[in-house]
C-alpha positions in Angstrom: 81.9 37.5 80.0 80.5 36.2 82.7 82.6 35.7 86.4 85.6 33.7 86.1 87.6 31.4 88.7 90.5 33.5 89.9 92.4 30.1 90.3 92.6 30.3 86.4 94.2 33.0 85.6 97.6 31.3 85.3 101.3 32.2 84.8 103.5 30.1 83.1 107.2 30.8 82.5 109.3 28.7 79.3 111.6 26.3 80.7 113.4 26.0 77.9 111.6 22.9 76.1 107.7 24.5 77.2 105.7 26.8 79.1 105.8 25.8 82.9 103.0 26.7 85.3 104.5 28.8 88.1 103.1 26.6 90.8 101.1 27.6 94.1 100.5 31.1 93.1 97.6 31.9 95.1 96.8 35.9 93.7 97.7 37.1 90.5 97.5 40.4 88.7 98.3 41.6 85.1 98.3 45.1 84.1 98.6 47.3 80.9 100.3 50.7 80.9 100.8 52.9 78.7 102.9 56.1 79.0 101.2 59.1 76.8 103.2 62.1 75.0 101.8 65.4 75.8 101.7 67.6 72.7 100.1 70.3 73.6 100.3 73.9 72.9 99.2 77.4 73.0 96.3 77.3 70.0 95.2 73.5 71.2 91.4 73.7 71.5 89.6 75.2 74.5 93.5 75.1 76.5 92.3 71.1 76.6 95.5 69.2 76.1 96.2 67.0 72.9 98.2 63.6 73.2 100.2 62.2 70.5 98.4 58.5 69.6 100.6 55.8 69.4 103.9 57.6 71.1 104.3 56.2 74.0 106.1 53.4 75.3 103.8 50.3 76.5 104.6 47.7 79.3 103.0 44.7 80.8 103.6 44.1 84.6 102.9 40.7 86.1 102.5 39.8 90.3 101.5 37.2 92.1 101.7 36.0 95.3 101.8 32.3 97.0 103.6 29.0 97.7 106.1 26.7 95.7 104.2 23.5 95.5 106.8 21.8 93.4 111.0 21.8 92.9 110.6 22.4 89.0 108.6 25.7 89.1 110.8 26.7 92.4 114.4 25.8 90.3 112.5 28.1 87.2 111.8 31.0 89.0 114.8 31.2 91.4 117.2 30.6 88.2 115.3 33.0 85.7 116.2 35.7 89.3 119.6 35.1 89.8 120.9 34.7 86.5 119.1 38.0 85.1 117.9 36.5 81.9 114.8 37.3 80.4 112.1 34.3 79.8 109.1 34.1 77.4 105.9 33.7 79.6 102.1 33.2 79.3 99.6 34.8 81.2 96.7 32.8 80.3 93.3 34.6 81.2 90.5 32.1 81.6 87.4 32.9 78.8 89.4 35.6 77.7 92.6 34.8 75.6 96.8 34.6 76.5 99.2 37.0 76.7 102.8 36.0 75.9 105.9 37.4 75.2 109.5 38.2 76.9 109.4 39.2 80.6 112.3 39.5 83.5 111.7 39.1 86.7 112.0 42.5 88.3 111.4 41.1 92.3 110.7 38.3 94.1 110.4 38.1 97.9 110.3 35.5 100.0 108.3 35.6 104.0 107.5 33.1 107.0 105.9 33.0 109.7 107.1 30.5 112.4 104.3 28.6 112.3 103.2 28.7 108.8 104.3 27.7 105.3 107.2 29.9 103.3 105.3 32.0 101.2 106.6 34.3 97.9 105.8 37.2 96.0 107.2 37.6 92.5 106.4 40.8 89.9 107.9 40.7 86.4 108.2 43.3 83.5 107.8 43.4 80.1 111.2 43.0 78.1 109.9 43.2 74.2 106.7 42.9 71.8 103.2 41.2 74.0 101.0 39.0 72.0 97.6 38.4 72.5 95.5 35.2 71.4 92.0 35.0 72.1 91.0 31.8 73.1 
C-alpha cells in the first residue's frame, strides 16, 4: 500500500439517521489490543510461556485531536459525552477498508490559547463486536 494522506483517515460518528464526519479533526489514531491469557506451566517447553489463542478480550481505541468546524458534528460529540450513550462509528482508513461498530466516548478535552482557536481532544472505546470492510 503505498503512503496515504493522513487527512483521510476519517471518523464519523451515527447521528441517528447516518454516519457524521466528526469535523476538524486534525490527528487521528486507531489502535487494536488485545489482552492475552497466560497458560503456562511447569512442563511448558523449554520454561517458554504458552498463551491461550483466542482468550482474551479485544478492544479498539480511537483519538484524535483538532477543531469543531461545524455546529452539527460539535452538537454530536458533546451529546454522545454528556448523555453517556454509546454510538456506532466508522473509522474509515483510506486504501485500506472501514472499521465500524459501537464505541463511547471515554474523554474529551477541550484547550485555548488566548490568541488562538478552541481546540479538542476526544478518545473513544470499543463497547461491542468491530467490523471490518475492505474497501
Amino acid at each position: 500500500m503505498p503512503a496515504q494522506k493522513g487527512k483521510d483517515l476519517l471518523l464519523k460518528m451515527h447521528d441517528g439517521d447516518a454516519f457524521t464526519t466528526v469535523a476538524g479533526l486534525r490527528t487521528k489514531t486507531l489502535a487494536f489490543n488485545a489482552q492475552t491469557v497466560d497458560v503456562t506451566h511447569a512442563e511448558s517447553a523449554g520454561r517458554w510461556r504458552e498463551l491461550l489463542a483466542g482468550a482474551g478480550v479485544k478492544r479498539a481505541s480511537v483519538a484524535g485531536a483538532g477543531i469543531f468546524k461545524d455546529a452539527a458534528s460539535d452538537a454530536l460529540v458533546r451529546a454522545a459525552f454528556f448523555d453517556g450513550v454509546v454510538k456506532d462509528c466508522q473509522i474509515v482508513i483510506p486504501d485500506f477498508g472501514t472499521v465500524e461498530g459501537p464505541f463511547q466516548i471515554a474523554a474529551l478535552e477541550f484547550s485555548g490559547a488566548h490568541d488562538g482557536e478552541v481546540a479538542f481532544e476526544i478518545t473513544l472505546e470499543s463497547a461491542g463486536e468491530i467490523s471490518f470492510t475492505t474497501l
